[in-house]
C-alpha positions as CSV (number, residue, x, y, z in Angstrom):
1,X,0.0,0.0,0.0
2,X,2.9,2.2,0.8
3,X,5.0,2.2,-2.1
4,X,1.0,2.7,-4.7
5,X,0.7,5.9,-2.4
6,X,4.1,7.1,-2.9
7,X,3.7,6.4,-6.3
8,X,0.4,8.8,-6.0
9,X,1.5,11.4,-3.8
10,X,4.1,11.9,-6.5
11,X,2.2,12.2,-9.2
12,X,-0.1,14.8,-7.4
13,X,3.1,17.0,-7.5
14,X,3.5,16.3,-3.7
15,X,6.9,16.9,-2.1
16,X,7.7,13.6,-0.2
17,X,9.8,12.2,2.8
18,X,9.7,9.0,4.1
19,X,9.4,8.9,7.9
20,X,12.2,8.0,10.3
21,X,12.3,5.9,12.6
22,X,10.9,7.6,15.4
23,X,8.4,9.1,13.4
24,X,6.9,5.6,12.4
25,X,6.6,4.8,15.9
26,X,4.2,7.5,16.5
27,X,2.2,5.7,13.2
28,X,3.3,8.5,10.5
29,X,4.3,6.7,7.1
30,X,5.4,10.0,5.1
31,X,5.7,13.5,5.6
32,X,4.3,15.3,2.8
33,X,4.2,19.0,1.6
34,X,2.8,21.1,-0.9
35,X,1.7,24.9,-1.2
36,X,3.3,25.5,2.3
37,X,1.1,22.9,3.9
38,X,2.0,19.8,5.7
39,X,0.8,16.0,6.2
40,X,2.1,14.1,8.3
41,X,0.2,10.4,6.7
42,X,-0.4,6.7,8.4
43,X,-1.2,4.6,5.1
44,X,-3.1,2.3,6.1
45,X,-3.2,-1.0,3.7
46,X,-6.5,-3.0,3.3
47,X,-7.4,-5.4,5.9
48,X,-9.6,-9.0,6.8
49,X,-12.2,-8.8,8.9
50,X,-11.1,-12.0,10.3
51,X,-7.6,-13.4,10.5
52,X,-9.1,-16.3,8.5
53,X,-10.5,-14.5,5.5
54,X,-8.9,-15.2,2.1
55,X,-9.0,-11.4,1.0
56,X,-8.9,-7.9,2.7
57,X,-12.3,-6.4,3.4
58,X,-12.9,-3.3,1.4
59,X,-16.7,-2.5,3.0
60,X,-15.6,-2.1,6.8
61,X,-12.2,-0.5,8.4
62,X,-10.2,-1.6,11.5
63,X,-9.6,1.5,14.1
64,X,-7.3,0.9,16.6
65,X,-8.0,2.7,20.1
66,X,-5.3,0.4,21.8
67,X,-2.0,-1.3,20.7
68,X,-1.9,-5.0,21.1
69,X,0.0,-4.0,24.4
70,X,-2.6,-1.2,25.8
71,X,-0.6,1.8,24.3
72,X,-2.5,4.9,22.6
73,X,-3.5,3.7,19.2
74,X,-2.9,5.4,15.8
75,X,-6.5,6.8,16.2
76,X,-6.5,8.3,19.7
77,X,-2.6,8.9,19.8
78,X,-1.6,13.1,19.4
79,X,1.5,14.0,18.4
80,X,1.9,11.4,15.5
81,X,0.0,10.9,12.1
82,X,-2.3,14.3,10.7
83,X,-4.1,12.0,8.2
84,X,-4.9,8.5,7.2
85,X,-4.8,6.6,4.3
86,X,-7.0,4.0,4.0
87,X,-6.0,1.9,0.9
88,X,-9.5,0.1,-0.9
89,X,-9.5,-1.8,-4.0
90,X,-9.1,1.0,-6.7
91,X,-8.6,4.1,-4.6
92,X,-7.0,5.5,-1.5
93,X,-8.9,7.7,0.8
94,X,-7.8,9.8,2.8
95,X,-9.2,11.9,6.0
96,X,-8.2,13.9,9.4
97,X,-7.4,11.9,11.7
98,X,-8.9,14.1,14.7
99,X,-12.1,14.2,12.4
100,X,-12.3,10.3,12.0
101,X,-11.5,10.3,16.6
102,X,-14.7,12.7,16.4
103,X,-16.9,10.0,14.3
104,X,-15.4,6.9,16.0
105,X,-16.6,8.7,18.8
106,X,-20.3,9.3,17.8
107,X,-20.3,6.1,16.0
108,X,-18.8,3.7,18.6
109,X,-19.9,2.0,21.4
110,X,-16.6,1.0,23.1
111,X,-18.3,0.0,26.2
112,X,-19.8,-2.7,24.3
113,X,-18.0,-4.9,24.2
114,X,-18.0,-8.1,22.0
115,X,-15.3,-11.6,21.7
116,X,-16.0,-12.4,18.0
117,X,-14.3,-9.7,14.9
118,X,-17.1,-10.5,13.0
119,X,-19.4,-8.7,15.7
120,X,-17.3,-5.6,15.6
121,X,-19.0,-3.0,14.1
122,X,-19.2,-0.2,16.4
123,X,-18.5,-2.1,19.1
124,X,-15.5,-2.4,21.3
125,X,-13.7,-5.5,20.1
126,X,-10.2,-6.9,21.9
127,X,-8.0,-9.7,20.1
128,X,-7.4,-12.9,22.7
129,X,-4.3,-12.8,24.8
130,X,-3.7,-8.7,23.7
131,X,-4.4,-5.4,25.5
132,X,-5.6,-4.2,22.1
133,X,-9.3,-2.3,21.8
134,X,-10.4,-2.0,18.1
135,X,-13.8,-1.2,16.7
136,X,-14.8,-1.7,13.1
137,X,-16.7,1.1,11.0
138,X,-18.3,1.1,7.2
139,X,-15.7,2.4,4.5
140,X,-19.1,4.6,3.8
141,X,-19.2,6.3,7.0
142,X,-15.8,8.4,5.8
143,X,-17.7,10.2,3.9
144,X,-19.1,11.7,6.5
145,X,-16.2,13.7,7.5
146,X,-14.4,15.7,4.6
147,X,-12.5,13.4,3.0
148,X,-10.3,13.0,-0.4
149,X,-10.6,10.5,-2.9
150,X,-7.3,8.9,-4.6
151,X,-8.3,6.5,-7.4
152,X,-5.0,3.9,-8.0
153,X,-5.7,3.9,-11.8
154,X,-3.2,5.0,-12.8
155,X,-0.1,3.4,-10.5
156,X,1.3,0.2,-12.3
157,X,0.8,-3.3,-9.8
């Protein structure tokens, strides 16, 4: 997912770095500028629902609240990523971070809390033997928030 985005990002006539080290610790993938603004970007690559499932899920997205050891996850965690990119079949889209927190938030009932990934959405959902607290959303409830389309067309596979 990270090296289509690049390959975008590029093309868009963005100015790129790659994070560091330290940076990708606090879940920021690249740092990228244009017309004096900056993005600081988590790409996130398509996911299962279920560890089992042959192919990522395109329809639903994993947010992570907690690390698998009870750390601040990408969502919640300040200081790191200003965006994410969540890659889906032909496109990338990409949104604020803080204004995905805000709709996890409205959307999410972590207190809920449920022992099967397939039982997820909008609930509180933690992976056996981890400290981890997830949730699962709709790809369609992004566009909620403002968002930016990235269609892959044109990136060779």
């Amino acid at each position: 997912a990270e090296v289509i985005f690049k390959q975008l990002a590029e093309g868009k006539g963005y100015s790129l770095r790659v994070a560091g080290r330290q940076e990708q610790f606090s879940h920021v993938d690249f740092i990228l500028n244009k017309d004096g603004k900056e993005w600081r970007v988590d790409v996130k690559g398509a996911k299962k629902l279920k560890r089992t499932d042959d192919k990522p899920c395109h329809e639903h997205i994993w947010l992570e609240f907690k690390t698998g050891n009870g750390k601040e996850g990408w969502l919640v965690k300040d200081g790191g990523c200003s965006h994410i990119a969540f890659e889906l079949e032909n496109e990338f889209i990409l949104v604020s971070r803080k204004d995905l927190k805000k709709l996890a938030e409205k959307l999410c009932n972590l207190e809920k809390r449920v022992d099967s990934s397939k039982k997820a959405l909008y609930c509180g959902y933690k992976r056996f033997g981890r400290q981890d607290l997830l949730s699962l959303i709709k790809t369609e409830d992004l566009k909620q928030i403002h968002h930016s389309i990235w269609p892959k067309q044109n990136t060779p596979n």
